[in-house]
C-alpha positions in Angstrom: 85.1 104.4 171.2 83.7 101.9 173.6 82.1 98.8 173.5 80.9 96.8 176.5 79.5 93.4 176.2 77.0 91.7 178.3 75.1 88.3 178.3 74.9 85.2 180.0 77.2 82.2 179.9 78.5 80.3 177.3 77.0 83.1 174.7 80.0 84.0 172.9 81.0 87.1 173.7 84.4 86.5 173.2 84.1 85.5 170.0 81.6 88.3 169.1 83.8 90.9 171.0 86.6 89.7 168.3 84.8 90.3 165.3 83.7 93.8 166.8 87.5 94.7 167.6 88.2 93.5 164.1 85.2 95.9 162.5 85.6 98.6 164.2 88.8 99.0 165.9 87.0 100.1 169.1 87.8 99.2 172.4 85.8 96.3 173.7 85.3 95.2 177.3 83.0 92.5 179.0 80.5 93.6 181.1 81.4 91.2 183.9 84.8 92.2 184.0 84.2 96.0 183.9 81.6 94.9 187.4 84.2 93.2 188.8 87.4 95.5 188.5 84.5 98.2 189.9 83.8 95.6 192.8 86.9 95.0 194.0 87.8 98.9 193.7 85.2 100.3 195.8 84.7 99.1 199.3 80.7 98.5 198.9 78.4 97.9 196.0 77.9 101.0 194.4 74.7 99.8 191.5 71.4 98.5 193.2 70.3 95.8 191.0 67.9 98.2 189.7 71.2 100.6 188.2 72.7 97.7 187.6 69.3 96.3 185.3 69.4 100.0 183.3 73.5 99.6 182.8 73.2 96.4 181.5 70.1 97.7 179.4 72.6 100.7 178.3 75.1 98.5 177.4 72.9 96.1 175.1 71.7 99.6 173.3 75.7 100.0 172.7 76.4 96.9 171.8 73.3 97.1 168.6 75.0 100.1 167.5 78.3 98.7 166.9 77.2 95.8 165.3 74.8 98.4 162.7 78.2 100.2 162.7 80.3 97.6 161.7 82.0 98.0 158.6 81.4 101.6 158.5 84.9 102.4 160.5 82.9 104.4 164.0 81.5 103.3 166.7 
């Protein structure tokens, strides 16, 4: 599985992307750095801030249900 982790600075979401690597052995990536590899991959923006709003609302939903799946072995 995937896990992509979003928030503002200085939140720790390295630390918490540890702990969910550790749980659940799932492949975790930061938001930001997921936006940026797509940024400097495509030659214009391709999320409005309005997809970008509902990806970033997607991505929280993913990131509850690892953390309610920790410990269980899934993502």
């Amino acid at each position: 599985g995937l896990v992509i982790i979003g928030g503002v600075s200085r939140a720790g979401k390295s630390r918490l992307a540890n702990l969910v690597f550790q749980q659940t052995r799932c492949t975790v990536v930061h938001l930001d750095s997921f936006l940026n590899a797509v940024g400097n991959n495509y030659p214009a923006p391709i999320l409005t801030p309005r997809e970008k709003k509902i990806f970033q609302d997607y991505c929280d939903t993913v990131l509850v249900k690892a953390i309610r799946n920790m410990g269980k072995g899934r993502c």
